[in-house]
ZAMARGU-4260 file (C-alpha; in steps of 0.2 Angstrom, whole numbers, plus 5000, padded with zeros to 4 digits):
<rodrens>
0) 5000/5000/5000 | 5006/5015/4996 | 5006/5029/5009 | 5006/5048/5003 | 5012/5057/5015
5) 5006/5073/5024 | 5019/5089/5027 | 5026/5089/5045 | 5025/5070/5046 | 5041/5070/5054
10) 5051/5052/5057 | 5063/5052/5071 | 5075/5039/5075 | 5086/5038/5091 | 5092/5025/5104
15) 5085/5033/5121 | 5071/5042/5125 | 5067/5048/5147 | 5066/5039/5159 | 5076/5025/5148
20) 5092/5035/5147 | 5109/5036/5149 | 5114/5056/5143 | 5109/5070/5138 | 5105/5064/5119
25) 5089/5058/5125 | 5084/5073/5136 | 5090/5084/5120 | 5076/5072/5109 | 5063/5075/5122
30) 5064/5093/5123 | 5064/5097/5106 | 5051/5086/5099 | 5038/5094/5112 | 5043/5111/5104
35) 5040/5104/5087 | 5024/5097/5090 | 5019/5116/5098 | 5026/5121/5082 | 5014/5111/5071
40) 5023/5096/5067 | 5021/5077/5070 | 5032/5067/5077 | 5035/5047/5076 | 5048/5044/5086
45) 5057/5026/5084 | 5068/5017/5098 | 5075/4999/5098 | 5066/4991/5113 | 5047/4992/5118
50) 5046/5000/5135 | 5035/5011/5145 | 5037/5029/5143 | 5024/5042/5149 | 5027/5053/5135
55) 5011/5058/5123 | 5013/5073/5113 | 5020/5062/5101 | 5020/5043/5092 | 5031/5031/5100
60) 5035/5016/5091 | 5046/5003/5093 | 5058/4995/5078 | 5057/4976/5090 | 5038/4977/5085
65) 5045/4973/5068 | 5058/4963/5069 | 5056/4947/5058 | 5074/4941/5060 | 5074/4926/5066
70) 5090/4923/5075 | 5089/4939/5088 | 5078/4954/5093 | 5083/4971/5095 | 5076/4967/5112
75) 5093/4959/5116 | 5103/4974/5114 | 5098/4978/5131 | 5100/4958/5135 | 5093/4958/5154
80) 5086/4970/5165 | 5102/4973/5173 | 5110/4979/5158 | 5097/4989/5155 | 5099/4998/5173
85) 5115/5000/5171 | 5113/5008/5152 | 5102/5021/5161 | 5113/5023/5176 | 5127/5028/5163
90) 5137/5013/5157 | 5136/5015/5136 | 5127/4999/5130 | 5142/4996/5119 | 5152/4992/5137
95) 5137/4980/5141 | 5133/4971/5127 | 5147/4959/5120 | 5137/4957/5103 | 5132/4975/5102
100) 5136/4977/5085 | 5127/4964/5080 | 5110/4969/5086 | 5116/4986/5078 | 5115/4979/5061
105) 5098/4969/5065 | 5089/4984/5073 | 5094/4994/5057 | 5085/4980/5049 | 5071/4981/5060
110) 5069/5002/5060 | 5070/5000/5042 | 5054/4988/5039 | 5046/4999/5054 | 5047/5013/5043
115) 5038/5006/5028 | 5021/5007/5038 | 5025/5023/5043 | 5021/5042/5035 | 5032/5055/5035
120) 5041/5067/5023 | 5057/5069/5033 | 5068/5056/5042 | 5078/5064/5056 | 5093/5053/5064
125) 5099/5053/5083 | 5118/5048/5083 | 5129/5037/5074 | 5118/5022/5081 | 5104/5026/5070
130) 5114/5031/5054 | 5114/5015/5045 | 5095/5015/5045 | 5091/5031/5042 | 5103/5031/5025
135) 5092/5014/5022 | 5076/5021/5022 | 5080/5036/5014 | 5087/5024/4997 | 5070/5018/5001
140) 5060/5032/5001 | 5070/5043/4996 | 5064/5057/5008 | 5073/5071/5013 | 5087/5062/5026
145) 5093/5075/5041 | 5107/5067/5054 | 5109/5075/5070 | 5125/5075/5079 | 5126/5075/5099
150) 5143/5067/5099 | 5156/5063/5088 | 5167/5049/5091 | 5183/5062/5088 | 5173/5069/5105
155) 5171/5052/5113 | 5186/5043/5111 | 5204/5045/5123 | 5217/5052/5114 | 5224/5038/5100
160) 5208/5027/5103 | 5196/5031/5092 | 5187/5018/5085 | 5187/5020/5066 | 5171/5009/5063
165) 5160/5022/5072 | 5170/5037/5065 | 5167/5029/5047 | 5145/5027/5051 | 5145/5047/5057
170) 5157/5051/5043 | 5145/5040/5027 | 5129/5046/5038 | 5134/5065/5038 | 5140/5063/5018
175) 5123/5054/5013 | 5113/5069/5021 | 5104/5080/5015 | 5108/5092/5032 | 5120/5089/5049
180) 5112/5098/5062 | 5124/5100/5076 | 5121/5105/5093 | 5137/5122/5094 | 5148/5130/5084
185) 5160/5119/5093 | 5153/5105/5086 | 5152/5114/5070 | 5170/5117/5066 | 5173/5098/5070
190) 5160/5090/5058 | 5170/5101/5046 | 5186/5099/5047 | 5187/5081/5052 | 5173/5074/5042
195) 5174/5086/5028 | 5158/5090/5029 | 5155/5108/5018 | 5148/5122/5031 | 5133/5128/5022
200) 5127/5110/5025 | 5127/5110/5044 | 5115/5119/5055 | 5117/5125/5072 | 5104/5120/5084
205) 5108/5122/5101 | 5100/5113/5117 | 5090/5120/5130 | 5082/5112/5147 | 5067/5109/5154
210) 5068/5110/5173 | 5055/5106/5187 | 5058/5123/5199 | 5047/5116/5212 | 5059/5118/5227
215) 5046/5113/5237 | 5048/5095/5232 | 5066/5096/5234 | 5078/5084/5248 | 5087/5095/5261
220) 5104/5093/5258 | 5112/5090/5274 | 5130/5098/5272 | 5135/5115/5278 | 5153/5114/5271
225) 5155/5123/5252 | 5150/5112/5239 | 5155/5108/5220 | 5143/5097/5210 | 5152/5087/5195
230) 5137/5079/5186 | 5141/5066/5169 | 5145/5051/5165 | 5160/5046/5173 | 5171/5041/5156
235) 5188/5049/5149 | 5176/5062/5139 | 5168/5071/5155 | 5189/5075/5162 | 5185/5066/5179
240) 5205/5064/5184 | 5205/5084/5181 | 5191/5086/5191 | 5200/5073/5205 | 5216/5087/5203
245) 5209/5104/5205 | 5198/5095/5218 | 5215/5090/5229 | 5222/5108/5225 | 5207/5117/5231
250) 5204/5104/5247 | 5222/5109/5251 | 5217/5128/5252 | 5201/5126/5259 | 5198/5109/5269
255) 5179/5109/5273 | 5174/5108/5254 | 5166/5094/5249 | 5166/5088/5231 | 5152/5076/5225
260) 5153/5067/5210 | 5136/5061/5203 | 5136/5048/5189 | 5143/5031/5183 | 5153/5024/5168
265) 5168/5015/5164 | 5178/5025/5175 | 5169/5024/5191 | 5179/5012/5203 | 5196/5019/5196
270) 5190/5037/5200 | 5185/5030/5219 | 5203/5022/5219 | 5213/5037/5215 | 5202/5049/5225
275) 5207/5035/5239 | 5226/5037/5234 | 5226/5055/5234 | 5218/5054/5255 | 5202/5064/5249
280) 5190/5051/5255 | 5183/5063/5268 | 5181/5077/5254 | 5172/5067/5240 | 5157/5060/5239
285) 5152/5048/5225 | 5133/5047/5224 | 5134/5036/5207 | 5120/5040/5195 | 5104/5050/5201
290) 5089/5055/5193 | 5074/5067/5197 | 5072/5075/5213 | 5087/5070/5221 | 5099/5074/5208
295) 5089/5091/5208 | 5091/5094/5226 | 5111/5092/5224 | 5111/5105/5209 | 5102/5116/5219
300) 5111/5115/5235 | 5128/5115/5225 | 5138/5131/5227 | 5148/5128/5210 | 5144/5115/5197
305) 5159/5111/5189 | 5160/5103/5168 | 5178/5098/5165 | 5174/5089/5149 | 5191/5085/5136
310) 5178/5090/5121 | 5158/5093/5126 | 5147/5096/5112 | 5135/5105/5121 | 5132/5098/5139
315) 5115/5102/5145 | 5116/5098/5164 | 5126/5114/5165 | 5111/5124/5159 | 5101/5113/5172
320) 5112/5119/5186 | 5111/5136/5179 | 5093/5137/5183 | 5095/5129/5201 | 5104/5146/5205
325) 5121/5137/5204 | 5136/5145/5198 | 5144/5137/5183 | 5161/5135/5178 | 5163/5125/5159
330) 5180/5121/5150 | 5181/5131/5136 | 5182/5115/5125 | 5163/5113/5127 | 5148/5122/5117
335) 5135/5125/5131 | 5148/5141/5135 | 5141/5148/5116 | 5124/5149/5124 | 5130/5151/5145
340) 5140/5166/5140 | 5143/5170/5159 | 5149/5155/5164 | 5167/5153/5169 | 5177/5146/5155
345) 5195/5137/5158 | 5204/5122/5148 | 5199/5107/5156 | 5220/5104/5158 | 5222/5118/5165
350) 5221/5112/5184 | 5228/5126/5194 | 5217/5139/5185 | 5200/5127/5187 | 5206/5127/5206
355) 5207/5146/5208 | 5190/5149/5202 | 5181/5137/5210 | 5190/5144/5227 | 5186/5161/5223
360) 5167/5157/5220 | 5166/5146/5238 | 5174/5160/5247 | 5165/5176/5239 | 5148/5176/5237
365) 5145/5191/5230 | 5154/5183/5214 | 5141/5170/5214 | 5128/5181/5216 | 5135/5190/5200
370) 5137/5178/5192 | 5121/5170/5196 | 5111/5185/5191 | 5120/5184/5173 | 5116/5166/5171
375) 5095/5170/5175 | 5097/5184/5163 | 5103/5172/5149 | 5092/5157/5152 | 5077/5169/5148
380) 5083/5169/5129 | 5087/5148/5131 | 5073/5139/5128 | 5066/5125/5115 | 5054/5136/5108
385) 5068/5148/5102 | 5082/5135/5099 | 5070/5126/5089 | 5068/5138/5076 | 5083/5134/5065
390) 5078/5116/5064 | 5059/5121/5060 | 5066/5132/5046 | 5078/5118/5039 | 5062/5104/5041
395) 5051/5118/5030 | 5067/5120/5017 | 5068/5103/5016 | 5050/5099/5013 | 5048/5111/4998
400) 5061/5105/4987 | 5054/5086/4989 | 5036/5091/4987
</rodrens>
C-alpha cells in the first residue's frame, strides 16, 4: 500500500528516550520534539526496545515490533534487565553488550521495515547508532534524510583510541545527508574539518532544558561545608582525573569543601581508587547515577557546578544547574559556553586555573551572586521554543524542494 504522506509528518530515530536514558542525547530528543509538536509538526519517534514511557505529545514506536529476524531481537541489545539499569545509570550499552554490534545491524534491519508502515516526509537521525537505518530508508523512500550530531566519536574517544568503525557510520551518515544539524559551533568546526563536511550543510541547533523549579519538592541537603557538583558520566570524555586534581588543590586551600561526584561509567571504581590514593575520602562524595528530585536537590544545594569535559558538544546539565541558581564553571572545550555566556570558562587541563576559580566562588559570594544574576538573565533567551527555530526552518526548506 502505498502511503502519501502529509507535510510535517516528521520520522525520528534515536536510541534513548526519558526515563530510559543514559545522557543528555535523550533529554535533547525530548525537549525538542515537544517544541516541534507546539510548532505544528508530528512526530514518530522510533527506539530499539518496547518500554514504558509516559510521553504523549508524540507517536512512540518501537523497531522490536517489527523485527522478523529470526535469529535475535533488537530486544537483546539491552540483554537483561540489569543491563538495561545500568545503560540508564550511565554505562554506554556498547560496554554492556558483547554482541552490540550485532544487534546494531539487525535493529537497522528492524527500524527500516518499521518505517515502511509509517508516513512521514522527513527522516531525522539521533547519533551514529541510528545512521545505517536512516541512509536505508532514505534509498528507500527517498525522503529528505537530516542526521543529527550529539557526539562525535573524535569527542568520545581517549586520545589515539578512536574507533574507526563508528567514526566511518558518522562520517557516510553526515555525507549521505541532505543536512547535519549540530548542537554548537563547537561542534560545528569539528564536523567540518574532520569529516569534511561543507559548512553551508550544517546547521546549528543548540540545546536547552526543561527544569522542574518546584523547590518545594526538593531533599534537604544536609552539608553546611562549600559544595561543588560534577554531574556526567564518569568516562575519559567528562575530564573526571581533572576534576579529581583541582579538587586536591582546592581541598588543600580550603579543607571543609566537599566535592560530589554524581554519575557512573567505565571510569567509576578507578576514580574511587585514585580519590582514595590522593587521601580525599573525607572530601568526595560519589553518589553514582541519580535521577529526578534528588539529583535536583544536589544541583540546587551546590555552590559551583563544575563541567571539566576534554571535548563537550553541548552539555545540557550545566544549563540545568544554571537554573538551580548554581554557579557554573565549563571548560572552554565545550559548546554550552556559546549559549551560558557568563559561565566561567577554563581548559579542562588547566588544573591550577580550574582550582582558583572554583576557590574564589566558595569563598566570595557576591561573585556568585553575580554571576548568578547573569546566568537567570541568559536562560530567559534559552529555551526549545527559540532554539528550535533553526531546525523548523531547515524541516520547511527541506520539505519544499521534495514536494
Amino acid at each position: 500500500m502505498n502511503l502519501m504522506p502529509k507535510q510535517n509528518n516528521i520520522l525520528m530515530l534515536a536510541f534513548e528516550l526519558p526515563p530510559h536514558n543514559s545522557g543528555g542525547l535523550g533529554v535533547a530528543c525530548l525537549g525538542m520534539t515537544k517544541a516541534l509538536v507546539k510548532k505544528g509538526f508530528n512526530i514518530t519517534f522510533m527506539l530499539p526496545k518496547k518500554l514504558v514511557y509516559p510521553h504523549t505529545h508524540m507517536k512512540i514506536i518501537f523497531s522490536d515490533d517489527f523485527d522478523n529476524t529470526s535469529n535475535c531481537s533488537t530486544s537483546s541489545i539491552y540483554s537483561n534487565q540489569k543491563q538495561q539499569n545500568l545503560y540508564t545509570r550511565g554505562y554506554m550499552l556498547e560496554y554492556l553488550n558483547p554482541t552490540f554490534d550485532a544487534q546494531i545491524e539487525n535493529f537497522t534491519q528492524s527500524m527500516v521495515e518499521a518505517s515502511k508502515k509509517q508516513d512521514f516526509s522527513i527522516i531525522h537521525v539521533h547519533d551514529w547508532m541510528t545512521f545505517e537505518a536512516g541512509i536505508k530508508i532514505k534509498e528507500l523512500t527517498d525522503k529528505p534524510l537530516i542526521v543529527h550530531i550529539h557526539s562525535t566519536e573524535l569527542d568520545r574517544s581517549p586520545e589515539f583510541a578512536m574507533d574507526i568503525r563508528k567514526y566511518e557510520i558518522e562520517k557516510k551518515g553526515m555525507h549521505f545527508a541532505d543536512a547535519v544539524v549540530v548542537v554548537s559551533n563547537y561542534t560545528k568546526r569539528i564536523v567540518n574539518k574532520y569529516y569534511n563536511v561543507p559548512l553551508n550543510k550544517i546547521v546549528v541547533m543548540y540545546n536547552a532544558a526543561d527544569v522542574d523549579l518546584s523547590y518545594k519538592s526538593l531533599y534537604p541537603v544536609n552539608l553546611n561545608n562549600p559544595l561543588v557538583v560534577f554531574l556526567g558520566r564518569i568516562t575519559h570524555q567528562k575530564g573526571p582525573y581533572f576534576l579529581l586534581e583541582a579538587a586536591k588543590k582546592t581541598i588543600k586551600k580550603d579543607p571543609k569543601a566537599i566535592f560530589v561526584i554524581v554519575g557512573n561509567g567505565d571510569m567509576y571504581e578507578s576514580m574511587i581508587e585514585k580519590a582514595c590514593n590522593y587521601g580525599l575520602t573525607g572530601n568526595i562524595i560519589f553518589t553514582n547515577f541519580l535521577r529526578g528530585v534528588f539529583r535536583d536537590s544536589l544541583l540546587k544545594r551546590a555552590d559551583v557546578f563544575v563541567m571539566p569535559s576534554l571535548s563537550e558538544p553541548f552539555g545540557i546539565v550545566a544549563l540545568e544547574a544554571a537554573y538551580f541558581d548554581t554557579p557554573i564553571i565549563v571548560s572552554k572545550q565545550s559548546g554550552v559556553g556559546e549559549v551560558l555566556r557568563s559561565s566561567i570558562k577554563v581548559d579542562f587541563w588547566d588544573t591550577d586555573l580550574l582550582s582558583k576559580k572554583i576557590y574564589e566562588l566558595l569563598r566570595k559570594r557576591h561573585l556568585r551572586k553575580s554571576l548568578v544574576d547573569k546566568h537567570k538573565r541568559e536562560l530567559k533567551n534559552i529555551t526549545w521554543e527559540t532554539t528550535t527555530e533553526s531546525l523548523a526552518y531547515l524541516y520547511k526548506k527541506l520539505m519544499s524542494k521534495h514536494i
